[in-house]
PATIRO-396796 format. One record per residue (C-alpha): residue number from 0; residue in one letter; x, y, z. Coordinates in steps of 0.001 Angstrom, whole numbers. Each point is the difference from the previous one (the first is absolute). Example, Ala and Ser with C-alpha at 12.3 -4.5 7.8 and 13.67 -1.06 7.14 Angstrom:
<lumgus>
nunu, kekol, px, py, pz
0, A, 12300, -4500, 7800
1, S, 1370, 3440, -660
</lumgus>
This chain:
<lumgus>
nunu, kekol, px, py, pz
0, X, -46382, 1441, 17229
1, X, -3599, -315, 1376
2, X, -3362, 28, -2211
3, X, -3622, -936, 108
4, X, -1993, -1118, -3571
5, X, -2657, -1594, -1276
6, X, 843, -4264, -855
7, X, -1611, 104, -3196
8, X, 1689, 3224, -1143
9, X, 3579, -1697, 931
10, X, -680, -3139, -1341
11, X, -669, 1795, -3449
12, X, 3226, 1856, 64
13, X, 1697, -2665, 1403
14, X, -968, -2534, -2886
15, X, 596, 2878, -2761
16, X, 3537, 147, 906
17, X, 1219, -3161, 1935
18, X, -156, -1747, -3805
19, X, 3367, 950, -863
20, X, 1930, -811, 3334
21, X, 2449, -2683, -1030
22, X, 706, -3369, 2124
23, X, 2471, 766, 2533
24, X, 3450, -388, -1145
25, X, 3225, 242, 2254
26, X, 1151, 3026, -2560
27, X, -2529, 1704, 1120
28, X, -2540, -670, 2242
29, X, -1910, 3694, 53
30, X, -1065, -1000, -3537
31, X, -2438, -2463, 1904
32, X, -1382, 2927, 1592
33, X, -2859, 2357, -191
34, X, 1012, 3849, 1300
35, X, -2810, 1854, 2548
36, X, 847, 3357, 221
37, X, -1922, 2444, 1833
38, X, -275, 3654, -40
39, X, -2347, 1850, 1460
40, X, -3408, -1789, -1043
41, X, 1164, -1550, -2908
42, X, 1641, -3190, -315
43, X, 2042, -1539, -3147
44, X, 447, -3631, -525
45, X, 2797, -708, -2735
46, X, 1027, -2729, -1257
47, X, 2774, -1223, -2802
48, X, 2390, -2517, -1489
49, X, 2153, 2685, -1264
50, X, -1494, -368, -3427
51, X, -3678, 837, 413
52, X, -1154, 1888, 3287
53, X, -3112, 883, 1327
54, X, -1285, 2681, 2503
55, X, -3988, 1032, 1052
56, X, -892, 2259, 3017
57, X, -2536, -133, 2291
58, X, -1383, 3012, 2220
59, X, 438, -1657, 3706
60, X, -427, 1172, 3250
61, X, 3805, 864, 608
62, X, 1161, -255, 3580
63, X, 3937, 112, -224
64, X, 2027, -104, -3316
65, X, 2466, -2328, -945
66, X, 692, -2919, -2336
67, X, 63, -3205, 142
68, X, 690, -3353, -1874
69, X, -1513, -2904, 373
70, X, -833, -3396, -2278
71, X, -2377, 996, -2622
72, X, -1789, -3232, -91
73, X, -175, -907, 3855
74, X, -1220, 3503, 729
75, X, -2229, -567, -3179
76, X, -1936, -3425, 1213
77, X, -76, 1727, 3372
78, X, -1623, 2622, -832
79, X, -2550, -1700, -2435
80, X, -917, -2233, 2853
81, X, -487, 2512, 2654
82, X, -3845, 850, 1041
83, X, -1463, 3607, -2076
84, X, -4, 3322, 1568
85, X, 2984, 1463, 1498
86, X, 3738, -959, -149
87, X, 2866, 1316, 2274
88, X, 3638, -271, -1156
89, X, 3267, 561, 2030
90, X, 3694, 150, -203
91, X, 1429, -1603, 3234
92, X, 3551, -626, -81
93, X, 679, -2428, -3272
94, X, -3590, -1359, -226
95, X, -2973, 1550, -1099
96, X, -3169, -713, 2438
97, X, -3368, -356, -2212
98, X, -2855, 10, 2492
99, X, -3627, -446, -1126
100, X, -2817, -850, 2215
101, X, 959, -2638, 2439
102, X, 3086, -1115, -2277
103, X, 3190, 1429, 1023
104, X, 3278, -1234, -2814
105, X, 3173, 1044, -402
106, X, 1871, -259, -3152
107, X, 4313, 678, -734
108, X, 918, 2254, -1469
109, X, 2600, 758, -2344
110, X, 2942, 2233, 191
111, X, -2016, 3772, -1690
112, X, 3657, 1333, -1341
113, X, 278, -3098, -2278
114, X, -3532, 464, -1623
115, X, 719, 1496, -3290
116, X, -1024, 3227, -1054
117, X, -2546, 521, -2304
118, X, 965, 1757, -3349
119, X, -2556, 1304, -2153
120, X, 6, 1375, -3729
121, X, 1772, 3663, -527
122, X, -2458, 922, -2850
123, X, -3025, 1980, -991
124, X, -3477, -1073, 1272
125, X, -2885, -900, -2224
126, X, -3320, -1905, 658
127, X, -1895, -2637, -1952
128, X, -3285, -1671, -81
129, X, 460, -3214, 2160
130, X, -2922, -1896, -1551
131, X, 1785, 648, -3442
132, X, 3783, -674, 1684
133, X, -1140, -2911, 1679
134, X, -2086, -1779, -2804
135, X, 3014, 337, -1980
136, X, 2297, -1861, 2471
137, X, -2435, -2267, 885
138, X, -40, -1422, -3795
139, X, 4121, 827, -435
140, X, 2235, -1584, 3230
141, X, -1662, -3246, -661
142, X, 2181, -461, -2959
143, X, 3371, 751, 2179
144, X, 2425, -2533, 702
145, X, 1168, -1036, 3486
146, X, 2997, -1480, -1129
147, X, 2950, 2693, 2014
148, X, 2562, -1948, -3053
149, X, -1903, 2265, -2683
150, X, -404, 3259, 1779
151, X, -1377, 1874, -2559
152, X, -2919, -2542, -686
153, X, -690, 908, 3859
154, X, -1204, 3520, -876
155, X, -2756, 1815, -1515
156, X, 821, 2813, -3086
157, X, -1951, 3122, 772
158, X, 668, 2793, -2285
159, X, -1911, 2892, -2181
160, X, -127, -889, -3481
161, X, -2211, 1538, -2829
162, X, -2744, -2438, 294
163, X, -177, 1131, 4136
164, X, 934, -1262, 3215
165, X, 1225, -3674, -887
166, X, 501, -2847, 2616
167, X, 2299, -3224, -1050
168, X, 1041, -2813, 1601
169, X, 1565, -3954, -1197
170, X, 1096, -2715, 1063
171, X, 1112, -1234, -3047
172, X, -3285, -2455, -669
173, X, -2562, 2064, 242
174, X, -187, 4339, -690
175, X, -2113, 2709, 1560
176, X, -623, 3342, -1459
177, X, -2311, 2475, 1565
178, X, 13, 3565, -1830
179, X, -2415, 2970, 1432
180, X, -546, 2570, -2598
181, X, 135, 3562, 445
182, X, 2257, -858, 3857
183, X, 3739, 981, 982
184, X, 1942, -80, 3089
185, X, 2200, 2851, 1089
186, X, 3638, -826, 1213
187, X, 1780, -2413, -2209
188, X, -1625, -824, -3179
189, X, 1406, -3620, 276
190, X, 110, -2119, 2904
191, X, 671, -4329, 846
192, X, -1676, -112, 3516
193, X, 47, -3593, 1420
194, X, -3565, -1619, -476
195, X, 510, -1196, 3489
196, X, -466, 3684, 1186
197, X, -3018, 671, -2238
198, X, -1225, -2796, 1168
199, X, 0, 1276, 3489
200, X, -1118, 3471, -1244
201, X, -3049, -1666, -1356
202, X, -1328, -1290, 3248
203, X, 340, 3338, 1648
204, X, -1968, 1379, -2687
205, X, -3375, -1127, 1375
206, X, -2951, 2791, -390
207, X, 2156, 3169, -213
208, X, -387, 2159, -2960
209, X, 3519, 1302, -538
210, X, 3423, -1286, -124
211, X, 3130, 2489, 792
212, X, 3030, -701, -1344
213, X, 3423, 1466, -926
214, X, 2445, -1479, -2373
215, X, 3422, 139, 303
216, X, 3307, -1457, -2269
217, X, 628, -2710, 2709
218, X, -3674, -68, 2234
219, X, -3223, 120, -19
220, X, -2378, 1111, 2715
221, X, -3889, -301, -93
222, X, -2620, 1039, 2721
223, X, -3764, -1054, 699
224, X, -1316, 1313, 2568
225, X, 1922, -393, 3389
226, X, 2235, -2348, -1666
227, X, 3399, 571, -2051
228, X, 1599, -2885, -1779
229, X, 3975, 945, -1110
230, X, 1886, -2425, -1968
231, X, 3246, 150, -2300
232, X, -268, -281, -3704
233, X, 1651, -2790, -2010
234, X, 2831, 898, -2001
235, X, 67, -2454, -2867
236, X, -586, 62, -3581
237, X, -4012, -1176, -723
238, X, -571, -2428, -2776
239, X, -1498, 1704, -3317
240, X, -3193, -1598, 300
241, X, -1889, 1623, -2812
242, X, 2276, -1677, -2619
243, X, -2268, -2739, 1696
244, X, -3558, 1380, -904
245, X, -722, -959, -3996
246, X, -1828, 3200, -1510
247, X, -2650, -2591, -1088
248, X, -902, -3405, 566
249, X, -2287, -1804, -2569
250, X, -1781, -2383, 2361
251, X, -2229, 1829, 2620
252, X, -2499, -1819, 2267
253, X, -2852, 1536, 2194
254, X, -1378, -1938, 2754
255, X, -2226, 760, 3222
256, X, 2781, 748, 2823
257, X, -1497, -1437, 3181
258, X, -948, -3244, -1902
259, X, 3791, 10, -1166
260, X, 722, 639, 3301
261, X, -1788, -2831, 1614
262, X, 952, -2342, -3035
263, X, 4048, 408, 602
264, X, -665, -364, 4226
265, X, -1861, -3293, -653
266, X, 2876, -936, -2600
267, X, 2582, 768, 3045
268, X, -1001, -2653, 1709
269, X, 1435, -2809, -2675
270, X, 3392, 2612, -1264
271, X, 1854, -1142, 2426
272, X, 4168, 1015, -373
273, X, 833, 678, -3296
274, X, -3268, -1198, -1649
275, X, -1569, 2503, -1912
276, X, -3747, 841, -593
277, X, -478, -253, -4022
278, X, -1852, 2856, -1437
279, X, -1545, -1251, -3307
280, X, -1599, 2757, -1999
281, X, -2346, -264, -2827
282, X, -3466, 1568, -1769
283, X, -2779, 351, 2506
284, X, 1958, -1506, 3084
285, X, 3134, 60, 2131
286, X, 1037, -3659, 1811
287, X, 1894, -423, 2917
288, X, 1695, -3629, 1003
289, X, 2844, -1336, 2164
290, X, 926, -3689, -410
291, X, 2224, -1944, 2769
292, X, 1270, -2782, 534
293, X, -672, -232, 3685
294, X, -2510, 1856, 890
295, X, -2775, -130, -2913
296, X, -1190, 2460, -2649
297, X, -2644, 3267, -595
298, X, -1410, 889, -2816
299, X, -2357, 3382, -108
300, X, -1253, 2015, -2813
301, X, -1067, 3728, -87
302, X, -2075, 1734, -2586
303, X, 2584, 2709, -1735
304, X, 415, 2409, -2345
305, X, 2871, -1284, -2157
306, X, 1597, 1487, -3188
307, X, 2794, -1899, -1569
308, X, 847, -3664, -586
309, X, -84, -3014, 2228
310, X, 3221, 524, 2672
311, X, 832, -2116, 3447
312, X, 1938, 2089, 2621
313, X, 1099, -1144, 3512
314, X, 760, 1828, 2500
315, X, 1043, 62, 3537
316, X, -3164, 329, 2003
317, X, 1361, 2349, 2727
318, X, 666, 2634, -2531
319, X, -2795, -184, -2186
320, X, -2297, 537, 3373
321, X, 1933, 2725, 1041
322, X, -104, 1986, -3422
323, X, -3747, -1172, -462
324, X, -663, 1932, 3987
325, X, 1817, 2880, -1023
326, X, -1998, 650, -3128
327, X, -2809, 2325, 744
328, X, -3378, -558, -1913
329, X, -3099, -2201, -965
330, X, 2630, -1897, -2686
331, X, 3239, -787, -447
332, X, 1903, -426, -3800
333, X, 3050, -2200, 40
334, X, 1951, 1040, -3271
335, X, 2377, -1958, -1499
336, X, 2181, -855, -3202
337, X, 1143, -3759, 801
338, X, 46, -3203, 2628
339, X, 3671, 1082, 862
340, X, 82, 3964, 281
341, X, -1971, 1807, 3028
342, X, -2991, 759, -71
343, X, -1668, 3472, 859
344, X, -3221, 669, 2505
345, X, -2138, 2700, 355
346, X, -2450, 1060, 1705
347, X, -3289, 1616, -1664
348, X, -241, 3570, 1666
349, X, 3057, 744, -1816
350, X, 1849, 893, 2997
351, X, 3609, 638, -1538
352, X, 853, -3187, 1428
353, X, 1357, -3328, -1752
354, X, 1294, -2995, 1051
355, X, 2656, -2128, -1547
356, X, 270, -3548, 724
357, X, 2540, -2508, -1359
358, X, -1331, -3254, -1025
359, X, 1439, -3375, 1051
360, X, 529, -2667, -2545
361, X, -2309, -2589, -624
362, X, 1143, -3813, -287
363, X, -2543, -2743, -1577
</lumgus>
């Protein structure tokens, strides 16, 4: 295998895919790997950890086909290091020589037989508008869970309902729900895809217009551009959320959301562990405080649009950022019924999307 390409191009590719290369492990060490293969002038870097794959090609000057396998991230921080303009890459014996300049490095390889192959989704193609796709995951996987113990709270619902194209993701404290009217996806009309996939899928998105996809019963395959992100579909049961979502809520308070914004990230700095920043609502004005022990107090007041009587909520900081960033508009209403029930955010363009926090309890 012998090729000649631009640094900057490779370094792109390489950081699109190299993401999902797992740690070596003695079960198998190809995982750690990024595969170059070469044919003709176009070369394809793939990368996987069995679950999630990726693969982007590049249009190189081809010299002498082949494959090869080396570390993802030493050929990675090579790479990225190397002087611009022109890169030339060979296969000699197990190592492959990187040669850039005046910098000549050679990196092991891996055994190419043991690199897994790639599966992608056996189903019907569609596009979809990435700006709409991605906004939607962009305000959704943020409410996943990490935890592996509770595998379904690890995924994000996508599936065509009535009201449109609707997004939803938990992690037991807080809810997401993104719905696009008038949208569908071909393929499976319900799919659990891990949020740790769509979470890659979003940072290949970047300026393209389009996503393609295709939806099968057990995968899930999406395209942008030179890229293609494959990853298998979780099959667990997904929590009925929308018993969840009260039809009504008969508190509702409007406030400016970048001074929200700015109020909770100032409040951050004294909620500390499981200290919670107390939302106290009332006519004409919505007050923010956190009292410790340890570390001292804050105490900030926002004018506010409020409707309903006086009510103190805490919550956890973290989430109540993250639901007040994924709310799109010039204000945000925080609905709610009670001190100990969650609380509902939206956003003021009236998006189709609403976030559900849970509120932590407050002690005197």
């Amino acid at each position: 295998m012998k090729f000649r390409v631009e640094r900057q191009e490779l370094t792109e590719a390489l950081a699109d895919v190299s993401r999902v290369a797992t740690a070596r492990t003695s079960a198998m060490p190809a995982l750690a790997g990024v595969e170059l293969a070469v044919s003709g002038e176009t070369l394809t870097l793939s990368c996987t950890d069995k679950e999630i794959s990726i693969q982007s090609t590049l249009s190189v000057g081809g010299q002498k086909d082949g494959v090869a396998v080396p570390s993802a991230r030493v050929l990675t921080d090579l790479v990225r290091g190397l002087p611009d303009g022109k890169v030339q890459i060979a296969l000699e014996a197990e190592s492959l020589v990187v040669e850039a300049a005046r910098n000549r490095s050679s990196v092991m390889c891996y055994s190419a037989a043991d690199f897994p192959k790639i599966i992608q989704a056996s189903a019907a193609e569609g596009t979809v508008s990435a700006s709409l796709f991605g906004e939607a995951l962009r305000q959704v996987v943020r409410a996943a869970s990490a935890d592996l113990s509770r595998l379904a709270l690890t995924g994000v619902l996508i599936s065509n309902q009535a009201e449109g194209l609707t997004f939803v993701a938990t992690d037991s404290y807080r809810l997401a729900v993104r719905q696009i009217a008038g949208t569908s996806l071909a393929g499976e009309s319900t799919v659990i895809i891990p949020a740790r996939a769509l979470g890659e899928l979003l940072r290949l998105i970047k300026d393209h217009e389009t996503i393609t996809y295709r939806l099968a019963a057990d995968r899930a395959t999406f395209s942008v551009g030179n890229t293609t992100l494959s990853t298998s579909l979780l099959a667990v049961q997904f929590p009925n959320y929308k018993q969840l979502i009260q039809p009504s809520y008969p508190n509702k308070l409007g406030v400016n959301r970048e001074a929200l914004l700015d109020a909770v990230r100032r409040s951050k700095v004294f909620a500390r562990d499981t200290i919670p920043v107390r939302l106290t609502q009332s006519t004409g004005s919505l007050k923010l405080s956190v009292h410790t022990n340890d570390t001292g107090e804050t105490i900030e007041e926002l004018d506010a649009d409020y409707k309903g009587p006086e009510i103190m909520i805490g919550f956890n900081p973290d989430y109540l950022l993250q639901g007040i960033e994924a709310c799109v508009g010039e204000t945000i209403t925080i609905e709610s019924s009670d001190p100990i029930k969650p609380a509902v955010l939206r956003g003021s363009t009236n998006d189709g999307y609403l976030y559900l926090v849970m509120p932590q309890r407050l002690t005197s």
